[in-house]
Each structure stands twice: as structure tokens, then as C-alpha cells.
N, C-alpha and C positions, 0 to 999 in steps of 0.2 A: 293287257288291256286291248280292247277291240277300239278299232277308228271311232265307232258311236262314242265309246264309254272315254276317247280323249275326248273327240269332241263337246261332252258333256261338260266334261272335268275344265277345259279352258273355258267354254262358256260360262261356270257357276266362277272359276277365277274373274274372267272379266269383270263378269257384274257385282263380281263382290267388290272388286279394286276400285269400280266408279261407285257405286254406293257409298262404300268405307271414305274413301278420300274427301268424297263428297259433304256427306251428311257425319262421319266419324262410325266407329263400329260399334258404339254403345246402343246408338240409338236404331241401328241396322238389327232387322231380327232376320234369322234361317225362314223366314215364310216369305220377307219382302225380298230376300235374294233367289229364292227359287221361285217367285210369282214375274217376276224382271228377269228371270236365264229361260222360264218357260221350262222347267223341269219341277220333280215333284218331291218332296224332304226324301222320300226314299232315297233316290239317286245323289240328291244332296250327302246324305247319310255312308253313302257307299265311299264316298272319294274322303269323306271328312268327318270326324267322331265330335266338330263341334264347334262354334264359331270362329272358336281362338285359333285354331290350327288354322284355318281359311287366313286369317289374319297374320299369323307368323309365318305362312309361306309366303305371301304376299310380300311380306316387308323381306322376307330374304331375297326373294326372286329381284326386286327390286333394288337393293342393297347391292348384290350382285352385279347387275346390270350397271348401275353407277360405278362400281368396281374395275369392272373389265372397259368401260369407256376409260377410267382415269387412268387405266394401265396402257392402253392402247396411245392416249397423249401423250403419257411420261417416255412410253419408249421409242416416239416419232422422232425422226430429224429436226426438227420445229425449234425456233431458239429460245430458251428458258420461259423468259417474258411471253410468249406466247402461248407456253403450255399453261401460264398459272391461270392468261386472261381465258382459257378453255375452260378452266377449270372450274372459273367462277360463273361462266357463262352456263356450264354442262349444272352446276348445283342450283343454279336458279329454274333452269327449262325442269328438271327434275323434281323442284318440289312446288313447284308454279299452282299445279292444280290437285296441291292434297290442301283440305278445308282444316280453317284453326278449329278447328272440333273434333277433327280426325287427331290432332295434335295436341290436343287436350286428353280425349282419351289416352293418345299414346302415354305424354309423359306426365299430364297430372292423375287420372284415375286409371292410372296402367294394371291392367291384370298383371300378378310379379312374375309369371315366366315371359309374359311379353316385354317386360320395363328389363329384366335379365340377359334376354335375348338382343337387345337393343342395345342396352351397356355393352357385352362382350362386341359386339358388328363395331359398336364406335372406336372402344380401345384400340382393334383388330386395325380398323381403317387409319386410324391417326397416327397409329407408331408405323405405319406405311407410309402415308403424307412425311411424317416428320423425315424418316430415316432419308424419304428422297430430295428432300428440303437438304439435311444434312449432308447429303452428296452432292444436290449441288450447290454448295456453298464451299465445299471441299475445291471444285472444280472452276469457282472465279466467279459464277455466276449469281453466287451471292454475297452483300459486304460481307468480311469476314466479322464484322465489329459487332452485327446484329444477331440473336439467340434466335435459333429456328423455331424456337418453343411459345417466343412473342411472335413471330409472323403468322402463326398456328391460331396464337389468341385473338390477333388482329383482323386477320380471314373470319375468324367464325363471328366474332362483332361485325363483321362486315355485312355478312349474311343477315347476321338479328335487323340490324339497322337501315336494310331493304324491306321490312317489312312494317318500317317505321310509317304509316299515312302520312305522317307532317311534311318525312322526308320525301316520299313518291310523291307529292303532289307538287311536287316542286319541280316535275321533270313530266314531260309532254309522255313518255315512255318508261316502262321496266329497261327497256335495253339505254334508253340514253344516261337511265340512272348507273345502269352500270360499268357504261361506259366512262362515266364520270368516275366512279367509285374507282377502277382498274386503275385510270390515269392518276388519281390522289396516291394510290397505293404503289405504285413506280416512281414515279418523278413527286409524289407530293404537293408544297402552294410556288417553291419557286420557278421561275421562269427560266427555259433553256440557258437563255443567256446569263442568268443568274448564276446557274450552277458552275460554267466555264471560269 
């Protein structure tokens, strides 16, 4: 590929990424992403044989990119506790500005190689989460009494439950929400001196 024909190809990514996220990919056609990249279906056509492909690179690339941030925390110096509150922090900034429309498409009216493509990334991702959960819990860092498999189920309610309105409106911030949520999810309602 010629420097044009990348720079075509990331331009029609972009614009698909903010469209898609945006407004969700149903409602996105190939004429208002290349009328918004300023290229012409031709070129469109060249890189992509169709909308869904534009769409499944997109959530891999992105997939990815979450991927290698979370491998990059897991394998810092940083002490347990700090890697999880990255973690929660790195999946909120991450899905901040995809539109519940984009997430409807995704997982209620899923085209089935995209809804397939998405099952396999999550299995893939979670039994990574769990197994490094399971080490370290191996390694002290977590009680030994608690199931890695509930803290797994606990995190992902966590997540649903920042997108709860009653509960965001409850907090001046996305970050102070979650900073609340981090603190319930380590130490819980009692008080230091409680615990001693």
C-alpha cells in the first residue's frame, strides 16, 4: 500500500470509529462515512468489501488496544490494588464514548459474525483476567477464601452499574463515581478501624 492509500484507509477507520460509536453502525451507511472521510465508495470499496468488516476491524483494533494496556498494568511493579484500580479506571476511559446504540447494535441486533467475534475476544480476554486473578491470589494478594470467578462477576456488575443514571447522579463525577466504587470494592462499608 502507498502512504495515500494508508492514509485513506486510517482516515475511512477513523470516521467510521466516531460515526459507529457515535450514532451505532446500523444506522451509519458507506455513503455518510465516506461523505465525513472525504473519499469516494470507490476507495471505500478498495480497503473494505463492506460495512461489517469496517466494523470488526474496528472492535478488534480496539479490543486489542485494551489488551495490551491491561498486559502492560499486570506486568508493572505497581502493588495488586493498584493494578485492579487501573483497570477499572483503563475500561471506563475505554468505553466512555461508544453510544448505547452502538451497543445495541453490537449485542442486541448483532450481525452473527460480529456477535461471534465478540463472544470468542471476551472468553479469550476473561480466562486471561481470571488466570491472573488466580495468581495472584496464589501469591497473597488476594483472600485465599474468595472465588476469583465471583470477583470477575463482581467487576463486570460493576461496570453495568456505572451506567446506572440514578447511580451517576449521585456523584459530582464519572471519576468520583469511581473512585467510590474502587474503595467499596477493597476495603467495602467498614471503617479502617473497624477492620483492626
Amino acid at each position: 500500500m502507498t502512504h495515500s492509500s494508508n492514509k485513506k484507509r486510517k482516515i475511512i477507520m477513523e470516521t467510521g470509529r466516531e460515526l459507529f460509536w457515535k450514532y451505532g453502525f446500523k444506522r451509519v451507511t458507506i455513503e455518510e462515512i465516506c461523505a465525513a472521510a472525504g473519499v469516494s465508495k470507490m476507495t471505500y470499496y478498495k480497503f473494505f468489501s463492506n460495512k461489517m468488516d469496517l466494523v470488526k476491524l474496528l472492535l478488534n483494533n480496539t479490543v486489542t488496544e485494551a489488551v495490551d494496556k491491561y498486559k502492560t498494568v499486570m506486568d508493572s511493579d505497581i502493588p495488586f490494588q493498584e493494578k485492579v484500580e487501573l483497570q477499572i479506571k483503563m475500561k471506563m476511559e475505554g468505553t466512555s464514548d461508544i453510544s448505547k446504540e452502538f451497543m445495541d447494535d453490537l449485542l442486541v441486533h448483532a450481525d452473527p459474525e460480529a456477535m461471534q467475534m465478540m463472544n470468542d475476544i471476551s472468553a479469550s480476554t476473561l480466562r486471561m483476567i481470571f488466570d491472573d486473578y488466580v495468581t495472584a491470589q496464589q501469591e497473597g494478594h488476594i483472600r485465599k477464601d474468595i472465588k476469583p470467578e465471583f470477583i470477575l462477576y463482581f467487576l463486570n456488575h460493576m461496570f453495568e452499574m456505572m451506567e446506572d443514571e440514578k447511580l451517576a447522579n449521585m456523584y459530582e463525577t464519572a471519576s468520583d463515581l469511581a473512585t467510590e466504587m474502587i474503595r467499596f470494592f477493597f476495603y467495602g462499608i467498614l471503617s479502617p478501624e473497624e477492620k483492626q
